[in-house]
C-alpha positions as CSV (number, residue, x, y, z in Angstrom):
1,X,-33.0,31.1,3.3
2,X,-34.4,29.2,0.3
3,X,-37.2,31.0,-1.5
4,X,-40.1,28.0,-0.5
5,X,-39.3,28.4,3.0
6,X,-39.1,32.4,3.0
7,X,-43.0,32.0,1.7
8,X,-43.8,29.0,3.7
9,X,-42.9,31.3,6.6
10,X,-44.6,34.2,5.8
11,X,-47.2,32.3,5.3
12,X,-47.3,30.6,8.1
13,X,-47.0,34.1,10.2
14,X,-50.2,35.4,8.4
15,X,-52.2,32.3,9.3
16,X,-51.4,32.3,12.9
17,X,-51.8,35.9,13.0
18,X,-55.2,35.7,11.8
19,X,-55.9,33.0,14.4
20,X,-55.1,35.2,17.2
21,X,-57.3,38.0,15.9
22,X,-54.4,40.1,15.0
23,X,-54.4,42.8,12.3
24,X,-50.8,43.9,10.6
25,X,-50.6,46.8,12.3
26,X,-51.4,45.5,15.8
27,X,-48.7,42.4,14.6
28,X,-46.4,45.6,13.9
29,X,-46.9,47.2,17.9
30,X,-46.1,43.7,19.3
31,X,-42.5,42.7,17.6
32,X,-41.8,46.8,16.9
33,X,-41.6,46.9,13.4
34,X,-43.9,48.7,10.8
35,X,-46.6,47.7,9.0
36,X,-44.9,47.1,5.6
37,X,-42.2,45.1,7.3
38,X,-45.2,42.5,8.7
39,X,-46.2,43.0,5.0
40,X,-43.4,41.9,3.4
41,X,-42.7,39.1,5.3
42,X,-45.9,37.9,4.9
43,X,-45.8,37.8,1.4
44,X,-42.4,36.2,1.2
45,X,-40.7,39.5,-0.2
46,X,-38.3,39.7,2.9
47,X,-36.2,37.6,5.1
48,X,-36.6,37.1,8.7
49,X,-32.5,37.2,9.0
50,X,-31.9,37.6,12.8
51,X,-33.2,34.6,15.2
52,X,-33.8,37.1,17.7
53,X,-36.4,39.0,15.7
54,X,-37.9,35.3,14.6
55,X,-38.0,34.8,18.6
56,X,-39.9,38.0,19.0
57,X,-42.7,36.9,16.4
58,X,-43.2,33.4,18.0
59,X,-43.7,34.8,21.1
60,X,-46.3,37.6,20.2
61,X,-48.1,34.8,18.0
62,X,-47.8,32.5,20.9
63,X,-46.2,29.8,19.1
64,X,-43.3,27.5,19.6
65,X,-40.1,28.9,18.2
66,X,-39.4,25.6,16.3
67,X,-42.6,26.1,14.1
68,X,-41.5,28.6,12.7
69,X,-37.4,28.0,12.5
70,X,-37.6,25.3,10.5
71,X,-34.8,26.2,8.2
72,X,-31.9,28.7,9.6
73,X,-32.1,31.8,8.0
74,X,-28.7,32.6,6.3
75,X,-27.9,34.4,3.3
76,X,-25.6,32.6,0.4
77,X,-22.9,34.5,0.4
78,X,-19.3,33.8,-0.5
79,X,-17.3,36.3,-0.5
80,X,-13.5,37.5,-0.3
81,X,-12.1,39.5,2.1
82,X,-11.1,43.6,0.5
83,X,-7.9,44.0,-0.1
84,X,-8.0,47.4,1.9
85,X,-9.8,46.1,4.8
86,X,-7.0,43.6,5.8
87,X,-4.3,46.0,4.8
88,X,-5.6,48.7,7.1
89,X,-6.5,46.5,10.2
90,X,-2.7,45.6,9.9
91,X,-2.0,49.2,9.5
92,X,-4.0,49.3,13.3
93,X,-1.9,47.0,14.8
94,X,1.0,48.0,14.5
95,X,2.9,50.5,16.8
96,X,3.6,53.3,15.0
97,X,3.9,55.1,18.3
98,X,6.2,53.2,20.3
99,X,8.9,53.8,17.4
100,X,8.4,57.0,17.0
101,X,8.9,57.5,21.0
102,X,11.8,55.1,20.7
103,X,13.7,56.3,17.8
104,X,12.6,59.9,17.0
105,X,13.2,60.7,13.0
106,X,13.0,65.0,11.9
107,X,9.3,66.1,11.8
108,X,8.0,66.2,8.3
109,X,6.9,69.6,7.8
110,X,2.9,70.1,8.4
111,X,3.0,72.3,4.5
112,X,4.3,69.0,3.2
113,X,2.1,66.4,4.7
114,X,-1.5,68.2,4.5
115,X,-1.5,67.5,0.7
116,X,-1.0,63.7,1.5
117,X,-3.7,63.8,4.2
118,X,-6.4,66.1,1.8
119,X,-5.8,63.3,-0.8
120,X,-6.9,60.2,1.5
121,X,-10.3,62.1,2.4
122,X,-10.5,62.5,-1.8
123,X,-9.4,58.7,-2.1
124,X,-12.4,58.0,1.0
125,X,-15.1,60.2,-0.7
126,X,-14.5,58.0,-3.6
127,X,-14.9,54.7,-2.3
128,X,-11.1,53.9,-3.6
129,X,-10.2,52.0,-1.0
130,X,-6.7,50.2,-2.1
131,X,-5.5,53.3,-3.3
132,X,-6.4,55.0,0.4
133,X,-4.7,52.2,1.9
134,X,-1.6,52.9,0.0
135,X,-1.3,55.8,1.4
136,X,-2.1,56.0,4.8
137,X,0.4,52.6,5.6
138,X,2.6,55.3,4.4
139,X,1.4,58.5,6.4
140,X,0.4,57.2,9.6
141,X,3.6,56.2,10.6
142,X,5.1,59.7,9.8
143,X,2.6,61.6,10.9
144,X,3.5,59.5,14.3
145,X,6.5,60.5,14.2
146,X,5.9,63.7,13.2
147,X,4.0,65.1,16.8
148,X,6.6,63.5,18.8
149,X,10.1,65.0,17.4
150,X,8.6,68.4,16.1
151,X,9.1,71.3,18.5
152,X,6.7,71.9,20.7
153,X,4.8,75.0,18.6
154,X,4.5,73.0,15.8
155,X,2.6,70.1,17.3
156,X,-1.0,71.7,17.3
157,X,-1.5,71.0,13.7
158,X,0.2,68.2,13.6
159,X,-1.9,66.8,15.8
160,X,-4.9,67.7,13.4
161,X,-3.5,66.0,10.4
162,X,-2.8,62.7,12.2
163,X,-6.4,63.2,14.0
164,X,-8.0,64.2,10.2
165,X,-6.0,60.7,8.6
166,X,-7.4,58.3,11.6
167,X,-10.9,59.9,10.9
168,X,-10.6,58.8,7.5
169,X,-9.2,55.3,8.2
170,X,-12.0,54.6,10.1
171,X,-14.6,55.8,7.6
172,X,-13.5,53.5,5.2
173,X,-13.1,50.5,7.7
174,X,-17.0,51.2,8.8
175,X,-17.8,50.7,4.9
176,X,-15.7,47.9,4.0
177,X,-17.7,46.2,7.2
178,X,-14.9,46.3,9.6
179,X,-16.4,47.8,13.0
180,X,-13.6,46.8,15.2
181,X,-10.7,48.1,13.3
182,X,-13.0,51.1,12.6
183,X,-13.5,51.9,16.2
184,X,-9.7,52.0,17.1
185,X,-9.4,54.6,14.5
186,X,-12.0,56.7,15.3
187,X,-10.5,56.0,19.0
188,X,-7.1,57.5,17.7
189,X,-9.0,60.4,15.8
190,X,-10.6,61.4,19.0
191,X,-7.5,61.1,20.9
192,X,-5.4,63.1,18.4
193,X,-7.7,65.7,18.0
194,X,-7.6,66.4,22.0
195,X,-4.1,66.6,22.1
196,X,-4.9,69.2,19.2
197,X,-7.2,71.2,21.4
198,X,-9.9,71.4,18.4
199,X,-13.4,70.6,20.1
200,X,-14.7,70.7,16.8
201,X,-12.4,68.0,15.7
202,X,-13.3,65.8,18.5
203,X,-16.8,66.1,17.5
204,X,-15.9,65.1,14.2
205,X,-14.4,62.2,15.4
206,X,-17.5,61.4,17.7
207,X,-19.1,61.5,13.9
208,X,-17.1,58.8,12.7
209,X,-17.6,56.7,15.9
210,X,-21.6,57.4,15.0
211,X,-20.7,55.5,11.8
212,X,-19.1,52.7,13.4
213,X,-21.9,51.8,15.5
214,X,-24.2,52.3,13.2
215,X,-22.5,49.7,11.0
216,X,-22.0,47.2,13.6
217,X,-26.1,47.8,14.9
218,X,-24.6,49.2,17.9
219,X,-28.2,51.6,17.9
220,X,-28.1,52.6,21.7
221,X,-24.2,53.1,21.5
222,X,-25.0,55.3,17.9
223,X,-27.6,57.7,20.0
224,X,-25.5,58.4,23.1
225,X,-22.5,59.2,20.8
226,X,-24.7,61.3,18.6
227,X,-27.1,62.4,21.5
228,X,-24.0,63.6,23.2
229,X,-21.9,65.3,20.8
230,X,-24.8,67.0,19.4
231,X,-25.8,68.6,22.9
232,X,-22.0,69.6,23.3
233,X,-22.5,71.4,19.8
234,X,-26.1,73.1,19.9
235,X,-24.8,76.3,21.3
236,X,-22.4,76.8,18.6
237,X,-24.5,76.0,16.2
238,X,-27.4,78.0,17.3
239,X,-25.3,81.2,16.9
240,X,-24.5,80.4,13.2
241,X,-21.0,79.1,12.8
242,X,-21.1,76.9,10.0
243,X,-18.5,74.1,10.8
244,X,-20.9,73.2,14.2
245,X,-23.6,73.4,12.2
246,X,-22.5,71.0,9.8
247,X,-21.0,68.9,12.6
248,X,-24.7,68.7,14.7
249,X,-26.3,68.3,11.7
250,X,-24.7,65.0,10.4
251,X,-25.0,63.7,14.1
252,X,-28.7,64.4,13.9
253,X,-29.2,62.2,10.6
254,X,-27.0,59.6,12.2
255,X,-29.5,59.9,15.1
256,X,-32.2,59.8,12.4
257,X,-30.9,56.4,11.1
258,X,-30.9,54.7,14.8
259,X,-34.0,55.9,15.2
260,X,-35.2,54.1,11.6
261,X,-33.7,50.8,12.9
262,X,-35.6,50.8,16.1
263,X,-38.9,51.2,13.9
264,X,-39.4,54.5,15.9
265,X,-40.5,57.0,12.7
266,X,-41.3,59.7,14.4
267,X,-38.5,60.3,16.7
268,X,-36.4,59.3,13.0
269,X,-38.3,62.2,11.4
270,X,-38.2,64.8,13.9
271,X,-34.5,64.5,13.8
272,X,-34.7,64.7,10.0
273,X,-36.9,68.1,10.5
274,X,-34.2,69.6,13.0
275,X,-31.5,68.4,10.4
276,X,-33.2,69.5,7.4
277,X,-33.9,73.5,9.3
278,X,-29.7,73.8,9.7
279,X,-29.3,72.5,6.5
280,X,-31.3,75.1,4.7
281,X,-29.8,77.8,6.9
282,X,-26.3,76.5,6.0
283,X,-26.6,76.1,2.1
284,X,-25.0,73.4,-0.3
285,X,-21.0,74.3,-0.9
286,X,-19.6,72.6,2.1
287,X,-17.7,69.7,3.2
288,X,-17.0,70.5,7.1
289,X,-15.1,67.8,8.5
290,X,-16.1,65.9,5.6
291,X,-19.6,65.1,6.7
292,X,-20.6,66.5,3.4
293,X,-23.5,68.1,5.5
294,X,-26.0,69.9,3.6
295,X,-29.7,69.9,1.7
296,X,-28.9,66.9,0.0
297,X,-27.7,64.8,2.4
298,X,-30.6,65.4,4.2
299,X,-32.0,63.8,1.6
300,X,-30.3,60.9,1.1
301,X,-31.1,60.4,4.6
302,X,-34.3,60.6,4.4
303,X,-34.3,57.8,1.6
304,X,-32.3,55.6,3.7
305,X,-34.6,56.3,7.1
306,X,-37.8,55.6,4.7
307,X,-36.3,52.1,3.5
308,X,-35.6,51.1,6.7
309,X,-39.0,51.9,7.7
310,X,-40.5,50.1,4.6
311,X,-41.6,52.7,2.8
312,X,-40.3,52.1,-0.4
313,X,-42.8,54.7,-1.7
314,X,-41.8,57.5,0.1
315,X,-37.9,56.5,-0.5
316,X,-38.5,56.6,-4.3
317,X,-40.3,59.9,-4.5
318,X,-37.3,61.8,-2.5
319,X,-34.8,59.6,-4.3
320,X,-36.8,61.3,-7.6
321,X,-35.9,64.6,-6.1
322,X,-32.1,64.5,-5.1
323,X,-29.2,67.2,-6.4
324,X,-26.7,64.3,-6.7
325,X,-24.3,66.8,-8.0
326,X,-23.0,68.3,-4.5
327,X,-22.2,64.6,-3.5
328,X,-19.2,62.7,-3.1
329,X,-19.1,59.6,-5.4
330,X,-19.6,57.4,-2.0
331,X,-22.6,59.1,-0.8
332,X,-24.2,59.4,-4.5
333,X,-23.3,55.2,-4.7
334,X,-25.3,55.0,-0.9
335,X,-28.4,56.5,-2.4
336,X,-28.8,54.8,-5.0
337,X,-28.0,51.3,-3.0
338,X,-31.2,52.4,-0.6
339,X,-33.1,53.5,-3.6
340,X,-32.0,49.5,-4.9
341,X,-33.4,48.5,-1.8
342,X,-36.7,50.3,-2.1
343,X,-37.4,49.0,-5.6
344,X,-36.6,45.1,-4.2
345,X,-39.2,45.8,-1.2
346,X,-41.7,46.8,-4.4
347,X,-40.4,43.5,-6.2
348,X,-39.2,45.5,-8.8
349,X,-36.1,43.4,-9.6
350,X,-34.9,44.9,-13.0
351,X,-35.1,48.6,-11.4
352,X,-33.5,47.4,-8.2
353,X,-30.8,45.3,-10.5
354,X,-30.1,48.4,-12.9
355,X,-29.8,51.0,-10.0
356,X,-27.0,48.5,-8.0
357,X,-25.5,49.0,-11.9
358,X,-25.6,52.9,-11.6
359,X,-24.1,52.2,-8.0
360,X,-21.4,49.9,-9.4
361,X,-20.3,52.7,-12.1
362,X,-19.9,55.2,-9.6
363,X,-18.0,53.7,-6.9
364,X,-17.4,49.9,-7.4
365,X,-15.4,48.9,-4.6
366,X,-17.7,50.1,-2.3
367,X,-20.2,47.9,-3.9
368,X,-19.1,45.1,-4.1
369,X,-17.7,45.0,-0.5
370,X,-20.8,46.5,0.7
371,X,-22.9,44.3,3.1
372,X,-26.3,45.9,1.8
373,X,-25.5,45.2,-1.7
374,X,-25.3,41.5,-0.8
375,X,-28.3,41.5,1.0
376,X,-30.4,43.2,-1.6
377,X,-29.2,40.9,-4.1
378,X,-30.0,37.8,-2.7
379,X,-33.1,38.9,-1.9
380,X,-33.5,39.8,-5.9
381,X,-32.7,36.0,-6.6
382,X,-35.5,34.7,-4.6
383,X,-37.8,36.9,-7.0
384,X,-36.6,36.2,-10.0
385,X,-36.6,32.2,-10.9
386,X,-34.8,32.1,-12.9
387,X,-32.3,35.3,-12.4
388,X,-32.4,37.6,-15.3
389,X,-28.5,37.3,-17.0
390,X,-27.7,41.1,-15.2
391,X,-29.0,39.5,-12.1
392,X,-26.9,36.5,-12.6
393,X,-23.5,38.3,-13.5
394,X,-24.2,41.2,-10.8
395,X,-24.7,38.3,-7.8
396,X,-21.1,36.8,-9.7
397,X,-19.9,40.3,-9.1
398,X,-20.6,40.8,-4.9
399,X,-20.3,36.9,-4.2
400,X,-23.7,36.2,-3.7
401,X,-25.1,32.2,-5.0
């Protein structure tokens, strides 16, 4: 979307909103978004980028679609496909299982391979994708044909380490922006950890599905999955033990963010309240399942359910207030994306350009193959004519023109 016609538009949307009799908020009731969203647009500080939401704002200003869709709404993008990502969707296709059932190898020992599968959650947590990718074409396949040759009473854990490596394949498929390929693996993760017998390792796979339909704005699929697992876990969690409380509490943020993305903030903050209760009661020092679950993630959600919700203000003041240091480099790189975000829907392009720096120190794959990222930084070039030079060699950096 070229910066003229982003203004034109909002401009246009104020006028005819104006002409009805409208106010931003009532605008804001009628096309479900907030008030600083209407705001925004209005102004010319963010894109209408979905012609379904365009659709929705013709409608409720009674106006022919084509008034307003003068120009398609795309962002410039070019970009190259990660490494990892197409390494690990090939890793999903093939049939690691049919081999092993075909032409059974000795069973690894479990002692041996848990090292291999603690180091692709460190390699996930750190947003070091090709490296992860190295080693799981590696470790699937004997871990595949590890639960099928071992004797029976070995199997059990087995099972977990091939359910805990699929978990974190499809973590770093969500965030490299590969929702299909992430879903299969969060499919295997599931399936493996039933064959495991661990309902707490299902439900940590259900936590990694949350995360694929989250990515893909899947919202109602996101709630269910959350809504679900979350019920299943409630009981356990009300009587204390820690790993279902950290479990139910990082469904409940992921419930918090779907709510954020349907512009429902106080369903997305009562779910932040609930998460933020078993939080404190649980304490900082734990990685369950790798949800990192805890005080500050709580908080990093809150920043990223506030952006959503245009509320850069709010977003920046928790963001102010964050422990970073229990976080993994991927979730500290997250928050400070969002808080990125914030700062662009202030205009505030040399904070918003210097924080997708700090991001880029900290985990730079993840950046630069992060969806977000792009978006924030085109939006950054349509505020800055012309681009600062960190703006300019940052946008060379993600593929944005």
């Amino acid at each position: 979307m070229s910066t003229e016609y982003q203004r034109a538009l909002g401009r246009r949307i104020a006028q005819e909103r104006r002409r009805r009799g409208l106010s931003q908020p009532e605008l804001a009731r009628l096309i479900d978004r907030s008030v600083a969203w209407v705001s925004q647009v209005e102004r010319g500080v963010r894109k209408v980028d979905r012609m379904s939401v365009l659709e929705k704002v013709a409608e409720s200003l009674e106006v022919p679609l084509s008034e307003l869709a003068a120009e398609a709404p795309v962002v410039a993008a070019v970009t190259e496909e990660s490494p990892g990502a197409a390494d690990l969707r090939l890793l999903l296709s093939g049939l690691h299982s049919l081999r092993a059932m075909l032409h059974p190898v000795p069973a690894a020992p479990a002692e041996e391979l848990r090292p291999r599968v603690e180091r692709v959650w460190e390699l996930a947590h750190g947003s070091r994708y090709v490296e992860l990718t190295a080693l799981l074409r590696n470790l699937v396949p004997t871990l595949e044909d590890a639960v099928r040759s071992a004797p029976e009473e070995r199997r059990t854990e087995l099972f977990e380490l091939l359910a805990t490596a699929y978990q974190a394949c499809s973590a770093a498929l969500a965030k490299l922006g590969e929702p299909e390929a992430a879903w299969i693996a969060a499919d295997r993760a599931i399936t493996a950890a039933e064959r495991a017998g661990d309902p707490l390792l299902v439900a940590a796979g259900a936590f990694r599905l949350g995360f694929v339909f989250l990515g893909a704005r899947h919202l109602d699929q996101a709630e269910e999955t959350a809504r679900t697992a979350s019920e299943a876990l409630r009981s356990l969690a009300d009587h204390g033990r820690p790993e279902a409380m950290s479990l139910w509490g990082g469904l409940t943020l992921q419930r918090a963010v779907a709510a954020s993305r349907l512009n429902d903030a106080d369903t997305a903050y009562r779910h932040l309240a609930g998460a933020h209760e078993v939080a404190e009661r649980l304490g900082d020092g734990r990685n369950d399942y790798n949800t990192e679950f805890g005080p500050a993630n709580v908080a990093l959600h809150e920043v990223a359910v506030a952006v959503e919700l245009g509320d850069a203000g709010h977003a920046l003041r928790v963001g102010a207030t964050v422990d970073v240091s229990t976080l993994s480099g991927e979730r500290r790189a997250r928050l400070l994306i969002d808080l990125a975000r914030a700062h662009a829907q202030r205009r505030q392009a040399d904070e918003a350009v210097a924080t997708l720096a700090e991001a880029e120190s900290v985990a730079p794959e993840q950046v630069r193959d992060h969806r977000a990222v792009r978006q924030v930084v085109s939006d950054l070039l349509t505020m800055q004519d012309p681009p600062s030079p960190e703006l300019r060699e940052l946008a060379g950096r993600v593929g944005v023109y």
